[in-house]
Biopython code that builds the backbone (N, CA, C, O; Angstrom):
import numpy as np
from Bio.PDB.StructureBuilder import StructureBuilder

atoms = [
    (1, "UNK", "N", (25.208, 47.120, -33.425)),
    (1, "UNK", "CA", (25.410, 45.808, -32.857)),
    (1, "UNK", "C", (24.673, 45.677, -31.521)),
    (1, "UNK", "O", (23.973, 44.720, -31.190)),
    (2, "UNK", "N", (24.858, 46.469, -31.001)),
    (2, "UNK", "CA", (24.014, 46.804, -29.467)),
    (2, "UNK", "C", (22.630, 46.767, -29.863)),
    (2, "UNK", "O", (22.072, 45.938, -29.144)),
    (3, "UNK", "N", (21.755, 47.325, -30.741)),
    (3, "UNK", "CA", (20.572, 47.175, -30.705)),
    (3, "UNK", "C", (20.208, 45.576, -31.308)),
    (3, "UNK", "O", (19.169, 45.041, -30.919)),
    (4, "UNK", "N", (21.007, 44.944, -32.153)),
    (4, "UNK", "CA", (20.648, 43.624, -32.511)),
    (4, "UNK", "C", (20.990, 42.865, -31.004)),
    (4, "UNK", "O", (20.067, 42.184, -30.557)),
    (5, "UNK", "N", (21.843, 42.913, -30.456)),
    (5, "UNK", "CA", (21.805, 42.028, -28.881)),
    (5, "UNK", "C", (20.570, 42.263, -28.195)),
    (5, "UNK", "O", (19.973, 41.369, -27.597)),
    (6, "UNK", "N", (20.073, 43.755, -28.288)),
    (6, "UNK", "CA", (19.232, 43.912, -27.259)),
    (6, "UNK", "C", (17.591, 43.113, -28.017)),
    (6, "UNK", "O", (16.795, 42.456, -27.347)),
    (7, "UNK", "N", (17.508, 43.285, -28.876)),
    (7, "UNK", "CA", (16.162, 42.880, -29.804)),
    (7, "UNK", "C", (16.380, 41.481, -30.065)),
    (7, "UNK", "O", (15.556, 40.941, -30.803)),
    (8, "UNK", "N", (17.679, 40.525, -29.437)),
    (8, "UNK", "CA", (17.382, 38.926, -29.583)),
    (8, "UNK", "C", (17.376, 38.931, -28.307)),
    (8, "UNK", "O", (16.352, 38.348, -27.951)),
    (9, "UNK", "N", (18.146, 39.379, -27.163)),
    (9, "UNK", "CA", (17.714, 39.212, -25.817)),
    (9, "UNK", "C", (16.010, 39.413, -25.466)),
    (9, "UNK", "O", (15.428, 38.858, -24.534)),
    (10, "UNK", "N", (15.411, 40.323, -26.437)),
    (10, "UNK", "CA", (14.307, 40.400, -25.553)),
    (10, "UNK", "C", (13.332, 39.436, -26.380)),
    (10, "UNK", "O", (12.296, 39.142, -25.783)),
    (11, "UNK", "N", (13.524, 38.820, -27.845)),
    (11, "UNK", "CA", (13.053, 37.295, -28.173)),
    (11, "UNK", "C", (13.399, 36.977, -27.291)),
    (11, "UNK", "O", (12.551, 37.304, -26.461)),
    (12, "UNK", "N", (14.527, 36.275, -26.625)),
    (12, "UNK", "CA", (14.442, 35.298, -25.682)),
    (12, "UNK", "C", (13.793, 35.253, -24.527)),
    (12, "UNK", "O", (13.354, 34.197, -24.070)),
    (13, "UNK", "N", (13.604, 37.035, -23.624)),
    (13, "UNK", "CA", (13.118, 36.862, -22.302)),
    (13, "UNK", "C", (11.767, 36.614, -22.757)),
    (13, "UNK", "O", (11.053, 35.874, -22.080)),
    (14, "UNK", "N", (11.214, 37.276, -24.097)),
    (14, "UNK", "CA", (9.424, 36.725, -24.288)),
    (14, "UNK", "C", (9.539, 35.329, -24.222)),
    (14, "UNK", "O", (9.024, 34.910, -23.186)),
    (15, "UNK", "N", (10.153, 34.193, -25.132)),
    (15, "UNK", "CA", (10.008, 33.012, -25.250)),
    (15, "UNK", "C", (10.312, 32.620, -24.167)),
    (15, "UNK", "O", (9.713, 31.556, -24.007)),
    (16, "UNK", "N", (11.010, 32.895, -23.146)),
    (16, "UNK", "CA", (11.431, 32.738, -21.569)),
    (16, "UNK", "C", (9.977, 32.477, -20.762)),
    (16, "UNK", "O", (9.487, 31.534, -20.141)),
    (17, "UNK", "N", (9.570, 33.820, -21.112)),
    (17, "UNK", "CA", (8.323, 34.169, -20.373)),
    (17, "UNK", "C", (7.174, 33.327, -20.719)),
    (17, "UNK", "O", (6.309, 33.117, -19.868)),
    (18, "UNK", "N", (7.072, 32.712, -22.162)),
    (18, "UNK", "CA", (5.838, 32.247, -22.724)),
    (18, "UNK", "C", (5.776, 30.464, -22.262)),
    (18, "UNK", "O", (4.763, 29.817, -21.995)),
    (19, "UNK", "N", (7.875, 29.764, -22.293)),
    (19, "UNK", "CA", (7.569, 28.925, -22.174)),
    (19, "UNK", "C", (7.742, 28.351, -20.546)),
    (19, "UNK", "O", (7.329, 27.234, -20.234)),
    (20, "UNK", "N", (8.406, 29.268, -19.570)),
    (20, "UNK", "CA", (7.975, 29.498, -18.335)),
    (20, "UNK", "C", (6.277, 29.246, -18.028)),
    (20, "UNK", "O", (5.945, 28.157, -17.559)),
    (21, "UNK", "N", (5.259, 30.265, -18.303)),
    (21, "UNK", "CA", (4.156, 29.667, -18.386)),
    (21, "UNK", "C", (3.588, 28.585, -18.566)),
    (21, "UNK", "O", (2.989, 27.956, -17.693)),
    (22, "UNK", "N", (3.745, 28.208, -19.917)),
    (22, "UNK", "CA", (2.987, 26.903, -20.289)),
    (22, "UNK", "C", (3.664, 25.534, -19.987)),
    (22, "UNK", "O", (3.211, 24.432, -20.298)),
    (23, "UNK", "N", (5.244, 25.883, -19.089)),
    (23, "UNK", "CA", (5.428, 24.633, -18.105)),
    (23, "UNK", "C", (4.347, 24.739, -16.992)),
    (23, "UNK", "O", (3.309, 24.082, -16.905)),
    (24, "UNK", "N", (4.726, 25.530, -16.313)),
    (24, "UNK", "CA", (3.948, 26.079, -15.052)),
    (24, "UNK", "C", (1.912, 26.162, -14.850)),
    (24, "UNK", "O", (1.082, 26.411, -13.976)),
    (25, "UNK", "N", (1.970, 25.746, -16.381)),
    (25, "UNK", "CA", (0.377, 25.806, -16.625)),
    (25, "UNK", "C", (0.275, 24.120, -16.684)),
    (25, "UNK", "O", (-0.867, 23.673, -16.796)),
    (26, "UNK", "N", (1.479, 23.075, -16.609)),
    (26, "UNK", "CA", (0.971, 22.263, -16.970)),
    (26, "UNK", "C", (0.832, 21.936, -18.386)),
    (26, "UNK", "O", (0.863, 20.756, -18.736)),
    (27, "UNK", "N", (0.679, 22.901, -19.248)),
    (27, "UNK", "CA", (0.599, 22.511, -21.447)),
    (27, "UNK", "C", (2.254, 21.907, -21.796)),
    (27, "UNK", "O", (2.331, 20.948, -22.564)),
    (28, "UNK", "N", (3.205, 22.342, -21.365)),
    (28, "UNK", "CA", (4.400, 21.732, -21.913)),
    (28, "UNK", "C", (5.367, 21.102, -20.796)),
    (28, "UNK", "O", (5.843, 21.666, -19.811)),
    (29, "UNK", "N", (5.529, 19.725, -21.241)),
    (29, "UNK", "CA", (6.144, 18.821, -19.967)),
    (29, "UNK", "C", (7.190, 19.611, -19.341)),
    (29, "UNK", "O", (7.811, 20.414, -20.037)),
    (30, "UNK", "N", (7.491, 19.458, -17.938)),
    (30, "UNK", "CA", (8.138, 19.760, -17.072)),
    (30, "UNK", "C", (9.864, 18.838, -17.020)),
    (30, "UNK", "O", (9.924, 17.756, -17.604)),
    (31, "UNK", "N", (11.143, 19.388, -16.292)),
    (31, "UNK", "CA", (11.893, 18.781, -16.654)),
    (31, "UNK", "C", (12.029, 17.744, -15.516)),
    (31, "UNK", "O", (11.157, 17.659, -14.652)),
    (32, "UNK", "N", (13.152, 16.939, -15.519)),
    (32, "UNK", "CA", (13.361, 15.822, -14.699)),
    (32, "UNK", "C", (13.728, 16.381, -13.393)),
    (32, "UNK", "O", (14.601, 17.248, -13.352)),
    (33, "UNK", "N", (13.194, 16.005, -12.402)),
    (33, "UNK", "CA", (13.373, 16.009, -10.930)),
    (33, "UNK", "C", (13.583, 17.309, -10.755)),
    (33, "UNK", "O", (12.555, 17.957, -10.947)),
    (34, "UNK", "N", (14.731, 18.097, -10.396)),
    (34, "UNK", "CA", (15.260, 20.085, -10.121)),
    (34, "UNK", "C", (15.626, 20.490, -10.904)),
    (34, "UNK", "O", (16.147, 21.598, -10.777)),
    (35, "UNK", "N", (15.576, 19.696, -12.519)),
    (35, "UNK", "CA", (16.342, 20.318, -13.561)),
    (35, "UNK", "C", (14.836, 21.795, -14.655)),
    (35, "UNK", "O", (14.776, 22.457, -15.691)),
    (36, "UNK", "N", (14.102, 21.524, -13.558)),
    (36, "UNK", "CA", (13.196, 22.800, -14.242)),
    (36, "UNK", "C", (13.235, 24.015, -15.283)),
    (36, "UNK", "O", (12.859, 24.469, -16.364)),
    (37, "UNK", "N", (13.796, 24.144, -14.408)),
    (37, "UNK", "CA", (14.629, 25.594, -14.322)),
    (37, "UNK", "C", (15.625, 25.399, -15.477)),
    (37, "UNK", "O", (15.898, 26.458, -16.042)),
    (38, "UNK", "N", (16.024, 24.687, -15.795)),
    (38, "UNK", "CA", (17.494, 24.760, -16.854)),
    (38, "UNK", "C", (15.844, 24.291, -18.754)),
    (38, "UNK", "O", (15.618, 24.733, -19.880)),
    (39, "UNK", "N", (15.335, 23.295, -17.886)),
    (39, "UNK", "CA", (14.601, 22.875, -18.450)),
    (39, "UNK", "C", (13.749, 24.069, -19.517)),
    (39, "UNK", "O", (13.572, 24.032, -20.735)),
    (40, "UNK", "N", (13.477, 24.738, -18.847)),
    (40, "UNK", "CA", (12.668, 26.334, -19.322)),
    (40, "UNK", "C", (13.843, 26.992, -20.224)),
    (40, "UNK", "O", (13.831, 27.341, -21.405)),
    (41, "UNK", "N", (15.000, 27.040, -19.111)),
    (41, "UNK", "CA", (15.626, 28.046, -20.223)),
    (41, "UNK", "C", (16.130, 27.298, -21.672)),
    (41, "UNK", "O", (16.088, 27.932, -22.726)),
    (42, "UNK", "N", (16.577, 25.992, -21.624)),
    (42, "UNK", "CA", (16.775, 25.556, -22.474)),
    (42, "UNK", "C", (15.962, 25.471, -23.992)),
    (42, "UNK", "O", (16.328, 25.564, -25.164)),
    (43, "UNK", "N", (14.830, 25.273, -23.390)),
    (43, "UNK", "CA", (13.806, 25.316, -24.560)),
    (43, "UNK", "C", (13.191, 26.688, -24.720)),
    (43, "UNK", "O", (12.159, 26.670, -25.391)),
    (44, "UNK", "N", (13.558, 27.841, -24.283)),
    (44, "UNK", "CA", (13.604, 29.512, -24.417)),
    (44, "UNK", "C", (14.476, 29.471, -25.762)),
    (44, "UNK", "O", (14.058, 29.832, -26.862)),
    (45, "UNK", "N", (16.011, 28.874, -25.438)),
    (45, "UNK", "CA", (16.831, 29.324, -26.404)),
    (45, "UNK", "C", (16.600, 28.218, -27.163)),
    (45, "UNK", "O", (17.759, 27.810, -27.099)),
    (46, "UNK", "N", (16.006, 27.332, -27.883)),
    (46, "UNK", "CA", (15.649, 26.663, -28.897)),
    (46, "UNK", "C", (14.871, 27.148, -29.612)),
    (46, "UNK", "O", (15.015, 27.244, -30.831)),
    (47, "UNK", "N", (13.409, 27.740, -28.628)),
    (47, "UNK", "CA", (12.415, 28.478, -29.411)),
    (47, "UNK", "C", (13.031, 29.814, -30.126)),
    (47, "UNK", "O", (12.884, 30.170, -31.295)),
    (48, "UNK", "N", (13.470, 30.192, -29.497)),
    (48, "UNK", "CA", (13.788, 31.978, -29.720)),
    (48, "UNK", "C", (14.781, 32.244, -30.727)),
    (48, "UNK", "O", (14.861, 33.354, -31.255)),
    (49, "UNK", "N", (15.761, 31.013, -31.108)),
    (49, "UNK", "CA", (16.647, 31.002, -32.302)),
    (49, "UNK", "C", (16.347, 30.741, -33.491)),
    (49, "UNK", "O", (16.912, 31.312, -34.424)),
    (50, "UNK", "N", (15.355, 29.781, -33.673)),
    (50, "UNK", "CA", (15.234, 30.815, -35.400)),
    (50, "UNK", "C", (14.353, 31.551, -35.677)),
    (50, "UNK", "O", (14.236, 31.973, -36.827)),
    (51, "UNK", "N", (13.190, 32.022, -34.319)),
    (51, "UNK", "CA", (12.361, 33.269, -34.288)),
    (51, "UNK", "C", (13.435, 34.262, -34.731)),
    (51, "UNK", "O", (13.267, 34.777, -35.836)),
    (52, "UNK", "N", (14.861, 34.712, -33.798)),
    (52, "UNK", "CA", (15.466, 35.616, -34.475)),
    (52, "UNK", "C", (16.337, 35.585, -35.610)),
    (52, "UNK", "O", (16.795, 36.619, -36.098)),
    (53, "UNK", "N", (16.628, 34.232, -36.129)),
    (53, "UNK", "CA", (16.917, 34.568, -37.622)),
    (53, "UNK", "C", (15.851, 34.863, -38.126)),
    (53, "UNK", "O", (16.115, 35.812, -38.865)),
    (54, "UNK", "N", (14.590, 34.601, -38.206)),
    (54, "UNK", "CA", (13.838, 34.901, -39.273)),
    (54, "UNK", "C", (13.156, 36.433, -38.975)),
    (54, "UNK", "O", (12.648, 37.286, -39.703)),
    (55, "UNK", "N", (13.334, 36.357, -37.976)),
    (55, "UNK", "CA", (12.716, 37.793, -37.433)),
    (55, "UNK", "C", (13.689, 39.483, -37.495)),
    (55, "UNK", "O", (13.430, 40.683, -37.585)),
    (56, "UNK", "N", (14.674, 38.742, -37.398)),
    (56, "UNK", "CA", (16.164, 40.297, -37.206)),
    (56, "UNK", "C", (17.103, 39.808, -38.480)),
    (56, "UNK", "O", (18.296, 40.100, -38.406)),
    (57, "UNK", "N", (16.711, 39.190, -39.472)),
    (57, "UNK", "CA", (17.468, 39.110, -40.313)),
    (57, "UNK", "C", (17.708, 40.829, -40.848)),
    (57, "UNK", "O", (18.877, 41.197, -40.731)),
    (58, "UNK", "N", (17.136, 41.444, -41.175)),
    (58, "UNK", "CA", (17.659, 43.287, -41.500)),
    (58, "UNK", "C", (18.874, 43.580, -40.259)),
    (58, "UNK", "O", (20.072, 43.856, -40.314)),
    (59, "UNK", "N", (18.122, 43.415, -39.391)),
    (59, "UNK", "CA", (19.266, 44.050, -38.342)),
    (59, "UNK", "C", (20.536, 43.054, -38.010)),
    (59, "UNK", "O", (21.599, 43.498, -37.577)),
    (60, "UNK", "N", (20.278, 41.508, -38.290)),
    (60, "UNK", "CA", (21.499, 41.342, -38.486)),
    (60, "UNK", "C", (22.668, 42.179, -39.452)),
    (60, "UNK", "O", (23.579, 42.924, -39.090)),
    (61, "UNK", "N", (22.342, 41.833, -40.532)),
    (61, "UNK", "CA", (22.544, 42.295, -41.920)),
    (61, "UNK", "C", (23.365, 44.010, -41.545)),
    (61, "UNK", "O", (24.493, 44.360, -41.890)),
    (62, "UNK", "N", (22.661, 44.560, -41.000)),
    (62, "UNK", "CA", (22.874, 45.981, -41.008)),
    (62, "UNK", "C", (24.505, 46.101, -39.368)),
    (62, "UNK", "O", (25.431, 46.902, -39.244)),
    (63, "UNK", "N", (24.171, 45.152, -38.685)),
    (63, "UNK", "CA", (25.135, 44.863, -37.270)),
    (63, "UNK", "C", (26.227, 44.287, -38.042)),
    (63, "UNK", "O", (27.369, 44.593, -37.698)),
    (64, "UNK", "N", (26.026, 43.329, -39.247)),
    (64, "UNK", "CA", (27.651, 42.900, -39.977)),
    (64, "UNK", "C", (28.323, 43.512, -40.745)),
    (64, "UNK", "O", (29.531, 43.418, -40.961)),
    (65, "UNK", "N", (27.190, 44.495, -41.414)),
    (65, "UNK", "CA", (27.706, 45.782, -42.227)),
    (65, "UNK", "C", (28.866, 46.644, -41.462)),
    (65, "UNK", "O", (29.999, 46.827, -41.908)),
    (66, "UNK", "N", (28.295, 47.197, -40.071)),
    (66, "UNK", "CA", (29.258, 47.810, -39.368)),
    (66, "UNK", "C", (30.305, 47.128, -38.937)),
    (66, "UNK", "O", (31.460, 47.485, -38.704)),
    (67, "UNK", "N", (29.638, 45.849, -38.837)),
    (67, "UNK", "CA", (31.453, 45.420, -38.404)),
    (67, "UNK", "C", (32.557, 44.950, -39.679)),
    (67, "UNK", "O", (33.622, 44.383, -39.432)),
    (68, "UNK", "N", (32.224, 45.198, -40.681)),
    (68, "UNK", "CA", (33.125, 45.144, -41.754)),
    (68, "UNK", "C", (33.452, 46.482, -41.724)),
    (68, "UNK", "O", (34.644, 46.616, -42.001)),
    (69, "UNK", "N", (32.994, 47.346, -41.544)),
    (69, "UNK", "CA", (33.294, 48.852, -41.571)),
    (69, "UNK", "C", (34.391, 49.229, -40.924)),
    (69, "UNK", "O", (35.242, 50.025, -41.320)),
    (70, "UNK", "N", (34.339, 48.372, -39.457)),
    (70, "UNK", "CA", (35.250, 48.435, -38.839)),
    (70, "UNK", "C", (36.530, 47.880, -38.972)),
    (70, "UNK", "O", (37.526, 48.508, -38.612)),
    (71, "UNK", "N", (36.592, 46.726, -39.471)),
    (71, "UNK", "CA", (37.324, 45.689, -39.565)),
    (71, "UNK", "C", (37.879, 46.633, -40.954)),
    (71, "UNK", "O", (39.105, 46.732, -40.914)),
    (72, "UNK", "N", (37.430, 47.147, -41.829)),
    (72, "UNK", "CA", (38.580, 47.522, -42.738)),
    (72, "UNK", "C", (38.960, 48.583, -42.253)),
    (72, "UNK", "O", (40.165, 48.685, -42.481)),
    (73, "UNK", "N", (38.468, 49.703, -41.533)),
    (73, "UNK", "CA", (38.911, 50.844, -40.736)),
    (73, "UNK", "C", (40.601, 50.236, -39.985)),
    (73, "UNK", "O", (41.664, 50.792, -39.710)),
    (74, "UNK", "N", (40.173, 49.114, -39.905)),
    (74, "UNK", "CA", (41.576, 48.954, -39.027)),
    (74, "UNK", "C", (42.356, 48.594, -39.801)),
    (74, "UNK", "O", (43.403, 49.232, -39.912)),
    (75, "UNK", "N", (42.133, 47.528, -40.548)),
    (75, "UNK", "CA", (43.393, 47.005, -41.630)),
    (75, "UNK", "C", (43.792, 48.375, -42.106)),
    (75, "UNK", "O", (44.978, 48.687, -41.992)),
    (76, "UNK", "N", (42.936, 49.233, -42.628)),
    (76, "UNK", "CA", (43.428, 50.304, -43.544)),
    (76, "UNK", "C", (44.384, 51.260, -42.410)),
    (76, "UNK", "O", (45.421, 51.721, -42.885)),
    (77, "UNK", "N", (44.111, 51.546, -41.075)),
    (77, "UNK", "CA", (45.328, 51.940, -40.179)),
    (77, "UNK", "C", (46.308, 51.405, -39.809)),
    (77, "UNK", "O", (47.409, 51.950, -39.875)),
    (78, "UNK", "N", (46.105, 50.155, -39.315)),
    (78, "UNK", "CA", (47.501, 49.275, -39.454)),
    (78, "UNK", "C", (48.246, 48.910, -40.822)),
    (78, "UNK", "O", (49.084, 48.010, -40.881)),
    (79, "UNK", "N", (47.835, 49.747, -41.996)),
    (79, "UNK", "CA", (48.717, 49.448, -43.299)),
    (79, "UNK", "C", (49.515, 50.604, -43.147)),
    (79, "UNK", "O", (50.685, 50.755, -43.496)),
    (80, "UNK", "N", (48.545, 51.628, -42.432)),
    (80, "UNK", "CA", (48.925, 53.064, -42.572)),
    (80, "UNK", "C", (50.518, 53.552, -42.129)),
    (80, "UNK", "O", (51.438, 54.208, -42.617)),
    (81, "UNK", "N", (50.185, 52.709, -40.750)),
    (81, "UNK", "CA", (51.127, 52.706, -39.503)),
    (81, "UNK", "C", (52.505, 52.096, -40.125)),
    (81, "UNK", "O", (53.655, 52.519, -40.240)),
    (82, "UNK", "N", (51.558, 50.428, -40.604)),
    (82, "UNK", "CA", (53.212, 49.324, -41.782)),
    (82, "UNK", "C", (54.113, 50.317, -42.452)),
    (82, "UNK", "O", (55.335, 50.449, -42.392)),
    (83, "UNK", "N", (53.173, 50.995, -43.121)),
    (83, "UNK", "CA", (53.847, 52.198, -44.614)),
    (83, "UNK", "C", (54.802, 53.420, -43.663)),
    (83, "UNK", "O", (55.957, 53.828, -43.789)),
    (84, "UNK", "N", (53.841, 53.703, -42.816)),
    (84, "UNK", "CA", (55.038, 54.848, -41.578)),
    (84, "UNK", "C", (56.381, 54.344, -41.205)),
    (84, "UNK", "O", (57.507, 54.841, -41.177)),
    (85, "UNK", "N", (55.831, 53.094, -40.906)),
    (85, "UNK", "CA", (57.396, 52.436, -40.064)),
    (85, "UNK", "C", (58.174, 52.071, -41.354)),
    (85, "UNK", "O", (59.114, 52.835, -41.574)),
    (86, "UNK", "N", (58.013, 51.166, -42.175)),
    (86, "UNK", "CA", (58.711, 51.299, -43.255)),
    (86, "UNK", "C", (59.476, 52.216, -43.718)),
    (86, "UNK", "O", (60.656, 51.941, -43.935)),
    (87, "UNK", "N", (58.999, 53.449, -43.960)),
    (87, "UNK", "CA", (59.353, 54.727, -44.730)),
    (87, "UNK", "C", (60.511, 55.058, -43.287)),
    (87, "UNK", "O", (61.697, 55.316, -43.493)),
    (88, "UNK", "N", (60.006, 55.001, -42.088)),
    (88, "UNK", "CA", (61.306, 55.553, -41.126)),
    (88, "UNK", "C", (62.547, 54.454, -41.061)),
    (88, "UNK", "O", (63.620, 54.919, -40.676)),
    (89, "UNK", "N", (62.525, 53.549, -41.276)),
    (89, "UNK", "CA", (63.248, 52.485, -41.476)),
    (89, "UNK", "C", (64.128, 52.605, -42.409)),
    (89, "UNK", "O", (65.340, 52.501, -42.220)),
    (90, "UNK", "N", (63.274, 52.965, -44.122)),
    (90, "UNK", "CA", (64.106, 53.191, -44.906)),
    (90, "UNK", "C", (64.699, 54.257, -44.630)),
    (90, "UNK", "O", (65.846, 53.979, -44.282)),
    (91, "UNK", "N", (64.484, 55.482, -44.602)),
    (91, "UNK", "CA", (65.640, 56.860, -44.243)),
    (91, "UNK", "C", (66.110, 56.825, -43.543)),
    (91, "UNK", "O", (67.099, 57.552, -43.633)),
    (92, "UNK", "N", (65.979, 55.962, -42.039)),
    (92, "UNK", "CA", (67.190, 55.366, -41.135)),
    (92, "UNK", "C", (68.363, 54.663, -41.945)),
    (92, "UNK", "O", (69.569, 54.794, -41.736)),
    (93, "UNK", "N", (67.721, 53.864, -42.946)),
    (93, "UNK", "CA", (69.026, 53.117, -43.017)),
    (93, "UNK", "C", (69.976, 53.788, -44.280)),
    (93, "UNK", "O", (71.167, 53.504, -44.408)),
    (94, "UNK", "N", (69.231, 54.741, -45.205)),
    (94, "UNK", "CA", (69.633, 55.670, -46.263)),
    (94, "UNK", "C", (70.548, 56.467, -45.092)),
    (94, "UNK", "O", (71.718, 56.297, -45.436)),
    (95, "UNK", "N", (70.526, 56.953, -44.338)),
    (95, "UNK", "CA", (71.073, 57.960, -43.200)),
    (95, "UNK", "C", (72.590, 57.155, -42.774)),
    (95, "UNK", "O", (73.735, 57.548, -42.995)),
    (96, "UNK", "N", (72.113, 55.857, -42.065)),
    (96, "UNK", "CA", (73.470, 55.163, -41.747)),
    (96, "UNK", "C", (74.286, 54.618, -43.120)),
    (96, "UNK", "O", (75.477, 54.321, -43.031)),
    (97, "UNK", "N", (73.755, 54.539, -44.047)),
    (97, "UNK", "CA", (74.621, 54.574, -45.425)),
    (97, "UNK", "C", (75.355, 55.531, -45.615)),
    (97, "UNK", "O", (76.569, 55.393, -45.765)),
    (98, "UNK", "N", (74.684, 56.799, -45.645)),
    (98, "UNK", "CA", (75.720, 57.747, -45.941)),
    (98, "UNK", "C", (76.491, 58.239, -45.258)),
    (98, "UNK", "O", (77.200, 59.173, -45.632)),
    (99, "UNK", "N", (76.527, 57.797, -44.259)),
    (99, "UNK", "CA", (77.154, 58.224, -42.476)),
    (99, "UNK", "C", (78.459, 57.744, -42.625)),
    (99, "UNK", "O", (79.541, 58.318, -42.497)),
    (100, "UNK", "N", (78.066, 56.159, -43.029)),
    (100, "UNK", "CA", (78.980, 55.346, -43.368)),
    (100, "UNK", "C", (80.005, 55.346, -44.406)),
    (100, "UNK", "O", (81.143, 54.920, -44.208)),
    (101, "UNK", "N", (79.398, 56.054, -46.043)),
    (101, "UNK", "CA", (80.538, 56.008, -46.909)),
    (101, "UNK", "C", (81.074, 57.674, -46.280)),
    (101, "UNK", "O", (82.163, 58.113, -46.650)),
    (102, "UNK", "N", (80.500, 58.195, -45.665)),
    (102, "UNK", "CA", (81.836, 59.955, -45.119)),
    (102, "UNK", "C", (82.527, 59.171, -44.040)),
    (102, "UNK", "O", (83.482, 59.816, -43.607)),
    (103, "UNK", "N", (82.389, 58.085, -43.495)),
    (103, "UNK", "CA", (83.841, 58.023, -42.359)),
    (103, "UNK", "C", (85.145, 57.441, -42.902)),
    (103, "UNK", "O", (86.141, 57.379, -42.181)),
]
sb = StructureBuilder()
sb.init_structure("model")
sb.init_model(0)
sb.init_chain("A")
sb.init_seg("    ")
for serial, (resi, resn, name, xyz) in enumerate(atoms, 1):
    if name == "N":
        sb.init_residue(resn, " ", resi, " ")
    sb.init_atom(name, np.array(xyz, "f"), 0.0, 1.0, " ", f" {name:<3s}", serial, name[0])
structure = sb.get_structure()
């Protein structure tokens, strides 16, 4: 998952970088009055989003894999844990049953 963040962050700082330039060159209009700056980044993350779907689609793919991996890793321990407490629950209460018919 960490390497898919780091490989769309750095699409973005290139498209950052490319469309930084070609404001600054004058080729792509500039934004309104001090909004420059938002102006650049904004159209960074327009450009750079479906560069990285089309570009990190594997490494998406492979970053959702693990997190299903995980995600059943846990269900399958928290069933584990359900089935533990259960089972002490039941021989608790098998225990105060029979506690109960000897008094």
């Amino acid at each position: 998952m960490l390497r898919y963040t780091l490989m769309r962050l750095g699409i973005f700082v290139a498209c950052l970088v490319v469309v930084w330039g070609l404001v600054y060159s004058g080729l792509a209009p500039s934004g309104l009055g001090d909004s420059n700056g938002l102006w650049v980044v904004l159209l960074a993350l327009l450009i750079s989003a479906p560069i990285s779907l089309v570009v990190l689609r594997k490494e998406r793919d492979r970053a959702s894999e693990g997190i299903v991996r995980r995600v059943e890793r846990a269900k399958a321990n928290l069933d584990a844990n359900r089935n533990q407490e259960d089972a002490a629950d039941d021989t608790a209460r098998a225990q105060g049953q029979t506690q109960g018919q000897t008094s």
